[in-house]
C-alpha positions in Angstrom: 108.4 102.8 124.1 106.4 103.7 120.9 106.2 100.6 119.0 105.5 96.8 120.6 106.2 94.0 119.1 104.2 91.0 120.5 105.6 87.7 120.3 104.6 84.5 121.9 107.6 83.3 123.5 110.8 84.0 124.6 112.3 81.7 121.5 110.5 84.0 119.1 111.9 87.3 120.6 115.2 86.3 120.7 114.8 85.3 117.1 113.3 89.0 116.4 115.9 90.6 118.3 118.7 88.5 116.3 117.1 89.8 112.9 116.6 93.2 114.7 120.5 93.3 115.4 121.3 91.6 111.7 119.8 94.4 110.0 121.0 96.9 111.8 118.8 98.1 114.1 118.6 99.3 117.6 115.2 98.8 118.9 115.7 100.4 121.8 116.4 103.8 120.4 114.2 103.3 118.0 111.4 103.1 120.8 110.5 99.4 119.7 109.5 97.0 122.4 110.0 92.8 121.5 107.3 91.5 124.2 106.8 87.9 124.8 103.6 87.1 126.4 104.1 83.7 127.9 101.4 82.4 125.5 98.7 83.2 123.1 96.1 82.9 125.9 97.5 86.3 127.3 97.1 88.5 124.3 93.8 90.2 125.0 94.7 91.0 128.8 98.3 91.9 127.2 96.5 94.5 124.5 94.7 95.7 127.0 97.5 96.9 128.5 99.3 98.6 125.4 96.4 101.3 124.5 97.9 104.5 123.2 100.9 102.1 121.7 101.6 101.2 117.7 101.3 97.0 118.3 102.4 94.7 116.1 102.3 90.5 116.8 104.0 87.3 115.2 102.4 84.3 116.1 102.3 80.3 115.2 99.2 79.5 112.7 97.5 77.4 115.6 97.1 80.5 117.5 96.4 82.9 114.8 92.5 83.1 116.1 93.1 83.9 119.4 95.5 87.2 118.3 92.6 88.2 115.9 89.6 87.8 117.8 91.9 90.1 120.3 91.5 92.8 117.8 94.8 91.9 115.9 94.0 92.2 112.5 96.5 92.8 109.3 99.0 94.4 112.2 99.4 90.7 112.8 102.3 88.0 111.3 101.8 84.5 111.3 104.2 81.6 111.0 103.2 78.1 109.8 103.2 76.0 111.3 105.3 77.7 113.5 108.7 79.8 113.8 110.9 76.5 113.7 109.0 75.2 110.6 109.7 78.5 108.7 113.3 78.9 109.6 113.7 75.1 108.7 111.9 75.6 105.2 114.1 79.1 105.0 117.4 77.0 105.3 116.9 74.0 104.1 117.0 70.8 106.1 120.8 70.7 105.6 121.9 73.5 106.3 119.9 73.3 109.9 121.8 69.7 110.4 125.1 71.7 109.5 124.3 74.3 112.5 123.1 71.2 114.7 126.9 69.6 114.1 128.5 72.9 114.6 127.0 73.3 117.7 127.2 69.7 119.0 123.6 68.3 118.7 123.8 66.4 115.5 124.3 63.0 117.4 121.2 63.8 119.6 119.2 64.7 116.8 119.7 61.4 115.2 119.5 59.5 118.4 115.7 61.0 118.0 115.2 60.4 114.1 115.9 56.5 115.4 113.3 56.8 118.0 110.4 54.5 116.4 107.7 57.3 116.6 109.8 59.6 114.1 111.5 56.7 112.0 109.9 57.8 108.6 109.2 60.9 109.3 110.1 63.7 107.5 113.4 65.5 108.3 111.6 68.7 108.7 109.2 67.4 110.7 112.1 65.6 112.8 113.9 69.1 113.0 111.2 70.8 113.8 110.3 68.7 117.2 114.1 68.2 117.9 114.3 72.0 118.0 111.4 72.4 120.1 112.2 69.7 122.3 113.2 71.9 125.3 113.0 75.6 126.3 116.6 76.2 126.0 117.2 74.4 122.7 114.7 76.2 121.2 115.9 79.7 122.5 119.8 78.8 121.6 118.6 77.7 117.8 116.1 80.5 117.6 119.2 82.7 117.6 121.3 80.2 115.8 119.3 79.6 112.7 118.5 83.7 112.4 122.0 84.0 111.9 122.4 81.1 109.8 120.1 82.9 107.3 120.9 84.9 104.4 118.8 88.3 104.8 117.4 87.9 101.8 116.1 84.2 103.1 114.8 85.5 106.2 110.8 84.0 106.4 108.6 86.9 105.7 106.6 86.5 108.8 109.6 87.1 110.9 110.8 90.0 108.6 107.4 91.9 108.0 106.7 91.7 111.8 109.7 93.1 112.4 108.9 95.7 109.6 105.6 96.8 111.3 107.1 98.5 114.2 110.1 100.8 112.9 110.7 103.4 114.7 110.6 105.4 111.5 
């Protein structure tokens, strides 16, 4: 592989790989690798192992530092707060409840918004820990909400990062 793409977790490259696949590309041909890193804390020892490679990295605005003290600098992509917060404000809050009913979560979702921590709470805000509530929920919608998404919607992080490492 040419090109890397790092990514935190493995939510945020199955979202890449969905946009990858939406636009038309085949990463793997192209030479582009999606890496998840288990974590921001692994970057550096990650980098470290990539020398010689074109490296790109989308990350969530609370771990933006650690990718750039790593030496990630305007190669880098930053969501904020995070990759469910831009795909919620890409959609709309909803048209994410509409993809929560179609796939048979809308009830538990507003089993939580009654929960008295998050009555009050903004809906995004809501969505946003719903959605991250669980390793497999947050995988399943990361794909789910990417397709979802007009193109033209898409959250620039998600769609510059992806950008960055054509294999062209």
């Amino acid at each position: 592989m040419s090109a890397v793409l790092l990514v935190e977790g493995a939510s945020d490259k199955v979202a890449v790989e969905t946009l990858a696949r939406r636009r038309g590309r085949d990463l793997a041909a192209e030479g582009v690798e999606v890496m998840a890193i288990g974590g921001a804390q692994a970057v550096r020892r990650v980098l470290a192992s990539l020398e010689g490679r074109r490296v790109a990295a989308l990350c969530d605005v609370g771990e933006e530092a650690l990718f750039r003290r790593a030496g990630l600098g305007a190669s880098l992509h930053v969501c904020d707060p995070d990759l469910e917060g831009e795909l919620i404000r890409a959609l709309g809050a909803k048209a994410v409840e509409e993809v929560l009913a179609a796939n048979g979560d809308l009830s538990s979702f507003r089993t939580m918004q009654l929960q008295p921590v998050w009555r009050g709470r903004p809906v995004e805000d809501q969505l946003r820990r719903f959605l991250g509530s669980g390793a497999r929920r947050k995988i399943r919608y990361a794909a789910l909400l990417v397709e979802a998404l007009d193109l033209e919607r898409m959250p620039a992080p998600l769609d510059v990062a992806l950008a960055a490492v054509s294999g062209t």
